[in-house]
ROPA-736936 format. One record per residue (C-alpha): y, x, z. Coordinates in steps of 0.1 Angstrom, whole numbers, padded with zeros to 4 digits, always signed. Example, Ala and Ser with C-alpha at 12.3 -4.5 7.8 and 13.67 -1.06 7.14 Angstrom:
-0045+0123+0078-0011+0137+0071
! end
This chain:
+0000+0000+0000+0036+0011-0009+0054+0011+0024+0088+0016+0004+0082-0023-0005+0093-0030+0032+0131-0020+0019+0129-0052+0001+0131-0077+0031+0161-0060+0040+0173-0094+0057+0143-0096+0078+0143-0057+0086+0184-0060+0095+0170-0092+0114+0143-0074+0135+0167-0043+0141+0188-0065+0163+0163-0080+0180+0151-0045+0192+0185-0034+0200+0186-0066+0222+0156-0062+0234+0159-0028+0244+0196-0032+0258+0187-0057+0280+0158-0038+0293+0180-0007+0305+0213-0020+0314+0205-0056+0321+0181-0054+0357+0212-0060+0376+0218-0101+0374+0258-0096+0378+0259-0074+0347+0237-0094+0327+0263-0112+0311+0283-0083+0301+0258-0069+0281+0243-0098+0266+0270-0123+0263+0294-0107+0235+0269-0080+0219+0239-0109+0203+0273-0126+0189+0285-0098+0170+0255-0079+0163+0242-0115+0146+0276-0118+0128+0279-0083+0114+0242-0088+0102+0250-0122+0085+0281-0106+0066+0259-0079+0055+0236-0102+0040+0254-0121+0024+0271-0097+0003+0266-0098-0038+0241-0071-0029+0213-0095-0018+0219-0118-0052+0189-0106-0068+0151-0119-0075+0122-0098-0069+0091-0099-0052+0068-0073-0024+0035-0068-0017+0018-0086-0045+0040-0117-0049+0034-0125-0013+0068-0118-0007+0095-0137-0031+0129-0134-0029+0156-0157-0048+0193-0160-0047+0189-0193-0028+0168-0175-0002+0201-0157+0010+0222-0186+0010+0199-0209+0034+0192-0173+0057+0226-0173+0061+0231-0212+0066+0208-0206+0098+0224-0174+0106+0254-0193+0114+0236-0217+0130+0222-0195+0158+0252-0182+0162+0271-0213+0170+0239-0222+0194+0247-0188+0214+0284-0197+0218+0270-0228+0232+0245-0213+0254+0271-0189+0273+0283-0210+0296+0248-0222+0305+0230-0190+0310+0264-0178+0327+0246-0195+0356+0232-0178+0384+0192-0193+0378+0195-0185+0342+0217-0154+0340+0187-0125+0345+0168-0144+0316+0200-0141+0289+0183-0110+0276+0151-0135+0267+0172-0165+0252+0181-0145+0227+0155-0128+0217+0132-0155+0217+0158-0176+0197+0158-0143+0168+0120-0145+0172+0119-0180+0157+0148-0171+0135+0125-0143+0123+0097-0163+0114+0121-0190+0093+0125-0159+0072+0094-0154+0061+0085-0184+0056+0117-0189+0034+0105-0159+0015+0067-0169+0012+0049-0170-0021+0020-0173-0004+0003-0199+0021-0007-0169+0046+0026-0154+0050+0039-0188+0056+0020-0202+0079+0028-0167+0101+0063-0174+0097+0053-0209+0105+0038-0198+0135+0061-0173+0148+0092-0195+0145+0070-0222+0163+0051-0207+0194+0086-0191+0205+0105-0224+0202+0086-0238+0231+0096-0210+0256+0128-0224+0242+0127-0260+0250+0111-0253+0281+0137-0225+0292+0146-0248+0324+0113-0243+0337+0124-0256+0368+0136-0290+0358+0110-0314+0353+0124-0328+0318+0125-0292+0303+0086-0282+0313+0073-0320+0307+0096-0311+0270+0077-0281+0263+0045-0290+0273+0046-0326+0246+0060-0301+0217+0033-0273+0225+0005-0298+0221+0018-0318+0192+0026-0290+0173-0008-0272+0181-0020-0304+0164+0000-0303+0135-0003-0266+0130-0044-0272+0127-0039-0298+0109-0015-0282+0084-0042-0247+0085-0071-0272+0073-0048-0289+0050-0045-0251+0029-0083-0245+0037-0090-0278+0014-0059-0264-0012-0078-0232-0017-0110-0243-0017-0099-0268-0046-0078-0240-0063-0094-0205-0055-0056-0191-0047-0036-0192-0020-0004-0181-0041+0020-0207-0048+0026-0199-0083-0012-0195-0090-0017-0229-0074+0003-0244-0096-0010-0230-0126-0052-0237-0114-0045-0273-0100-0065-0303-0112-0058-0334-0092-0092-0346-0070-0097-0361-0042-0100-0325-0020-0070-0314-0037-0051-0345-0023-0066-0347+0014-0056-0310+0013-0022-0320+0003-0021-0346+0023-0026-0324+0058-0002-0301+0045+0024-0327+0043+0018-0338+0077+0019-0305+0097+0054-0307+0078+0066-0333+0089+0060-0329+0121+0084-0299+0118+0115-0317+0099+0103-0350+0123+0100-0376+0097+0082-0412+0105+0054-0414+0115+0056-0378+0128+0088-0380+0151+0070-0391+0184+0076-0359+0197+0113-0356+0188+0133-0378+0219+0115-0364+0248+0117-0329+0235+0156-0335+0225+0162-0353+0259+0147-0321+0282+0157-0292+0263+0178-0277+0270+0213-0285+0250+0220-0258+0229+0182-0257+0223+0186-0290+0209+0212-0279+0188+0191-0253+0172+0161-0275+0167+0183-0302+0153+0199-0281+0127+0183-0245+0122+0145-0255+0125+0148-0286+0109+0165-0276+0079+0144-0242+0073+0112-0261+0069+0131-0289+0047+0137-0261+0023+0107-0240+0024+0088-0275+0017+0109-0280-0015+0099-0246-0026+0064-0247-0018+0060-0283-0036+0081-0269-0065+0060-0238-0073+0027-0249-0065+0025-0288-0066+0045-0299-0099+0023-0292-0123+0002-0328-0132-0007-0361-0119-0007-0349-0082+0032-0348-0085+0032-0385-0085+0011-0388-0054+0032-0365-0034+0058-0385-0046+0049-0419-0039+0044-0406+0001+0078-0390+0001+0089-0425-0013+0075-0443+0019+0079-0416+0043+0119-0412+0039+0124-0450+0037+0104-0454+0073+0124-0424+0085+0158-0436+0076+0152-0473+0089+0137-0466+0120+0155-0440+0131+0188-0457+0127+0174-0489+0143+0162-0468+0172+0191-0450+0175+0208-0482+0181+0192-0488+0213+0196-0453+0228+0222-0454+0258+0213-0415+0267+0238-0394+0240+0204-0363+0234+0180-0391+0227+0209-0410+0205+0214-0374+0185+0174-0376+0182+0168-0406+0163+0202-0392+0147+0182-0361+0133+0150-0382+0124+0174-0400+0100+0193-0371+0087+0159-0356+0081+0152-0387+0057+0184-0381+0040+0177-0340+0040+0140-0343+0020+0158-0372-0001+0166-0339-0026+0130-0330-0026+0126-0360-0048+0152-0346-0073+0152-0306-0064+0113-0295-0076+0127-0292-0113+0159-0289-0133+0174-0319-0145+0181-0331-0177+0218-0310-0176+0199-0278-0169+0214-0280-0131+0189-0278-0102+0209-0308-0087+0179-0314-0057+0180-0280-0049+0219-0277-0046+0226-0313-0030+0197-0303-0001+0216-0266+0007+0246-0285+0008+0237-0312+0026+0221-0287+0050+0253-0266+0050+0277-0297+0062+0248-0313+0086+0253-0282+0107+0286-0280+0107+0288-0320+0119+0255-0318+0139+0265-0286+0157+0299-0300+0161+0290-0328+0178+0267-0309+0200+0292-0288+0210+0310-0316+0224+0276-0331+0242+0272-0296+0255+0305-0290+0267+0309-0326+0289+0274-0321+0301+0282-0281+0314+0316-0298+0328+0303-0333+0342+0268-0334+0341+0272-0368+0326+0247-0377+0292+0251-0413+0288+0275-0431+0258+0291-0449+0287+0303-0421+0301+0321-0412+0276+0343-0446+0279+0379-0437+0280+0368-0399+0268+0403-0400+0247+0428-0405+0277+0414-0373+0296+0399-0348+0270+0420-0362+0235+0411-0331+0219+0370-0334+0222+0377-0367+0213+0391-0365+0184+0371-0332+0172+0344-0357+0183+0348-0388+0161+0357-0364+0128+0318-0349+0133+0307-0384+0139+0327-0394+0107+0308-0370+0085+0279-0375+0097+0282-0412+0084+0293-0400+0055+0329-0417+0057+0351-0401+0028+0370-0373+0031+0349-0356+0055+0322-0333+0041+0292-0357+0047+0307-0380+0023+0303-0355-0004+0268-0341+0004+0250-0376+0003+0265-0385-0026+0254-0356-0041+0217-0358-0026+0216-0397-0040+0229-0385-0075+0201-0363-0076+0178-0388-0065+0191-0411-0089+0191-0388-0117+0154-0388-0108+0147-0417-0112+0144-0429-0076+0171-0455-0080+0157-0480-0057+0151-0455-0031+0189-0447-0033+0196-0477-0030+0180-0486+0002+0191-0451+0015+0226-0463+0009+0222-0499+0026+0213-0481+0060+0242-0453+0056+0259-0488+0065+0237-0492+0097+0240-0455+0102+0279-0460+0104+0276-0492+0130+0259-0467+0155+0279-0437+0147+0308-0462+0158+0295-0471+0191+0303-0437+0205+0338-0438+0192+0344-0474+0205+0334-0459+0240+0356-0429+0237+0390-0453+0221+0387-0484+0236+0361-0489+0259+0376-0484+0295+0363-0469+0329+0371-0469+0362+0358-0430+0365+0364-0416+0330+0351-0378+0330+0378-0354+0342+0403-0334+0323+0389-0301+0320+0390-0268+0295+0363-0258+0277+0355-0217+0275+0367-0193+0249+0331-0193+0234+0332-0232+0234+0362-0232+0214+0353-0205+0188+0321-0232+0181+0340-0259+0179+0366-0243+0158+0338-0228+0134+0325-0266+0135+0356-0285+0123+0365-0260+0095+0333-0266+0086+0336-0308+0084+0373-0305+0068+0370-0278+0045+0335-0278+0024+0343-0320+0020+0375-0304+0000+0361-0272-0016+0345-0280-0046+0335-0246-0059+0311-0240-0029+0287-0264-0053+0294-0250-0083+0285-0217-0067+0252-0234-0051+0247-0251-0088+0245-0215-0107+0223-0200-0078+0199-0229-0078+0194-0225-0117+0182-0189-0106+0159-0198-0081+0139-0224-0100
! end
C-alpha cells in the first residue's frame, strides 16, 4: 500500500491533528479543574476555525480518489465538511458556559474531543466509495455520540437519554450491516460505483435495500424511525442537541443521497426506493408537525421540529440522484443549501433555548410568555430563526424550500410537493405559538433580564448573518449549482 495516498484526506488528517493537540493539551495542562477552562475553552474554537478556513480554500476543489476508490473525494465533499465544521463550532460556543460549571469543567477536555471524534467519522463516511469505510465512519461518529448525549451522567434524563439511543442505534446499525450483507451477496461488490453497474433488481437485492434504508433513517430520524428522537432531545444535554439536530442529521442526509446516486440508480430498483421515500417523507412531515403541536417542553418541540425538517432535507433525494433536464444537479444543490440555512436557523434557535435554560433553568413554551418585555433582543433574534425555519419570505428558509420543492417538482414528484407545501402551512401555525408566547402572551414571573456570554453572542451573531444573509445572496447557489455538476 502507498502510504503517500494518506495526503489525500487532507481534511480528515488536518481534522485528527487537532484532536490530538486537544487531546494531548488537556492531558498536561488540564489536571488542575480551575485551569481547565483556560486551556480548553478558547484553543478547540480556534484550532477548529483555522482548520475550516484551511479547508475550504480553492485548494481542496478537486476530484480524486485513495486506496482503490475506497476513498472518493468531490467538490461537494468540502462544502458539506465545512457546513458541519461550522456547525461544531457554533455547538462549542454554546457548550462554554455549560462546561464552565464546576461538575462539568474537568471533563471540557472530553466534550471536545468526543464531539471531533464523531465529526471525524462524518468525514469518512462523506468521502466513502465504499460500504466498509462507511459503515466505520458510521460507526465512529455513532458510538461517540452517546458519551455525548449522556454527558450529564448524573441527571437521570441524560443517562436514561443515552441508554434509549445506544440500544436503538445498536439495532439499526445491525440492521443496516445485514442490510449491505444481502447488497453484496446480490451484487458481489461492496463499491458504490460497481454496485451500480452489477445491480439487477430481486427480491435479496430489495430486502437488502430495504435494511439499508432503515438503519438510515434512524440516523436522519424519519417516521417510523423517530421514536428515539424526543427523549434523547429532551435529556441531552442542549448544545448536544444542537449538534444532533443539525451536524449528524444532515451528514447522513447527504451521504444517503450519494450512496443512492452512485450505487442504486441504475434500473427498476430506482423506483422502489422511490416509492418508500415517497411515503416515508409524507409520514415524517405530517406527523411530526402534528406532534409538534402538542409539545409544551421547547427540546421536545425542536424534536418533532427536526423530524420534520428531516422530511423536508431528504425531499432533494427525490430530485438530487441525477442531473436534471438543464444539466444542473438541482437535488444536490437545494439539499446543501437547505442544509446550510437549517443550521444557521436551527442553531440559532438553539442558542436562544440554551442561553434561557443556562440563565433560568426554565424549558417550557410558557415560560417564555412575556420573553420580549425582559430579554427583546433574544426575542427578536428568536422569532427571525423561527421565521426561516417556516419558510416565511425574506428569510433564508424561504429560499431553500423552494428550491428543494422545485427540484422535487422538476422530478416529477409534484403531488408530493404539493402536500409538503400544505403542511409548511401547519408547520407555520406551531412555529407561531412560540412567538405568541414571547409577544403577547403575559406572565406574572416572566424570565429575568439577564446577559448572555461573549461566546453566546458570537453564536448568535454567526446565526442571524446566517438567516438574513444566504436568504439574500444569490450567488451562494449558483456557486453550489457548478460544484454539484462536478460531483455527480
Amino acid at each position: 500500500m502507498d502510504y503517500s495516498q494518506f495526503l489525500y484526506m487532507h481534511e480528515e488528517m488536518s481534522l485528527l491533528g487537532v484532536i490530538l493537540l486537544l487531546f494531548v493539551t488537556d492531558l498536561l495542562f488540564c489536571k488542575d479543574s480551575k485551569r481547565g477552562g483556560i486551556y480548553n475553552s478558547p484553543l478547540p474554537v480556534i484550532l477548529l476555525g483555522v482548520m475550516t478556513v484551511f479547508n475550504a480554500l480553492p485548494l481542496s476543489d478537486v476530484q480524486f480518489e485513495a486506496f482503490g476508490g475506497m476513498y472518493q473525494h468531490t467538490p461537494m465533499d468540502t462544502i458539506v465538511k465545512t457546513t458541519l465544521n461550522v456547525g461544531t463550532l457554533i455547538t462549542f460556543l454554546l457548550a462554554h458556559k455549560w462546561l464552565a460549571r464546576p461538575e462539568n469543567l474537568v471533563k471540557q477536555g472530553e466534550f471536545y474531543v468526543v464531539t471531533l471524534f464523531t465529526l471525524l467519522g462524518m468525514y469518512f463516511m462523506i468521502s466513502s466509495g465504499h460500504f466498509l469505510m462507511f459503515f466505520i465512519g458510521l460507526e465512529l461518529a455513532s458510538i461517540p455520540m452517546v458519551a455525548l448525549v449522556s454527558f450529564d451522567k448524573y441527571r437521570y434524563e441524560s443517562a436514561e437519554a443515552g441508554a434509549k439511543y445506544i440500544l436503538l442505534a445498536l439495532f439499526s446499525s445491525a440492521l443496516l450491516l445485514y442490510g449491505v450483507s444481502l447488497i453484496y451477496a446480490t451484487t458481489g461488490s461492496l463499491y458504490f460505483n460497481q454496485i451500480g453497474i452489477a445491480n439487477t433488481p430481486s427480491l435479496l437485492l430489495l430486502c437488502g435495500l430495504a435494511m439499508f434504508l432503515a438503519g438510515m433513517g434512524f440516523k436522519i430520524s424519519l417516521v417510523p424511525f423517530h421514536l428515539w428522537t424526543a427523549d434523547t432531545y429532551e435529556g441531552a444535554p442542549t448544545a448536544v442537541t444542537a449538534y444532533l439536530s443539525v451536524v449528524s442529521k444532515g451528514s447522513a442526509a447527504f451521504v444517503l443521497l450519494v450512496v443512492l446516486a452512485k450505487a442504486f440508480t441504475i434500473g427498476g430498483i430506482k423506483m422502489d426506493w422511490e416509492i418508500a421515500f415517497f411515503w416515508i417523507i409524507i409520514a415524517s412531515i405530517t406527523l411530526a408537525n402534528l406532534f409538534a403541536i402538542r409539545q409544551s417542553n421547547l427540546k421536545r418541540f425542536m424534536a418533532y421540529s427536526a423530524i420534520s425538517q428531516a422530511g423536508y432535507l431528504v425531499l432533494g433525494i427525490m430530485g438530487g440522484t441525477e442531473l436534471a433536464n438543464d444539466g444542473t444537479a438541482q437535488g444536490m444543490t437545494a439539499m446543501v443549501y437547505y442544509l446550510l440555512v437549517y443550521l444557521a436557523a436551527n442553531m440559532g434557535a438553539f442558542a436562544v433555548i440554551n442561553v434561557v435554560e443556562q440563565n433560568s433553568g426554565k424549558l417550557g413554551i410558557k415560560d417564555y410568555n412575556g420573553l420580549y418585555q425582559t430579554n427583546p433582543r433574544l426575542a427578536f433574534l428568536m422569532t427571525l430563526c423561527l421565521f426561516s425555519l417556516a419558510g416565511i419570505p425574506p428569510f433564508a428558509g424561504f429560499f431553500s424550500k423552494f428550491f428543494i420543492f422545485m427540484a422535487a417538482f422538476n422530478a416529477g414528484f409534484k403531488v408530493l410537493v404539493f402536500i409538503a407545501l400544505v403542511n409548511t402551512i401547519i408547520s407555520l401555525y406551531y412555529y407561531l405559538l412560540i412567538v405568541k408566547a414571547m409577544y403577547i402572551s403575559e406572565s406574572d414571573k416572566p424570565i429575568a433580564t439577564f446577559r448572555s456570554d461573549g461566546y453566546t453572542r458570537v453564536a448568535l451573531a454567526l446565526c442571524t448573518a446566517g438567516v438574513l444573509l444566504l436568504g439574500i445572496a444569490g450567488w451562494v447557489y449558483n456557486y453550489l449549482t457548478e460544484i454539484g455538476m462536478q460531483s455527480l
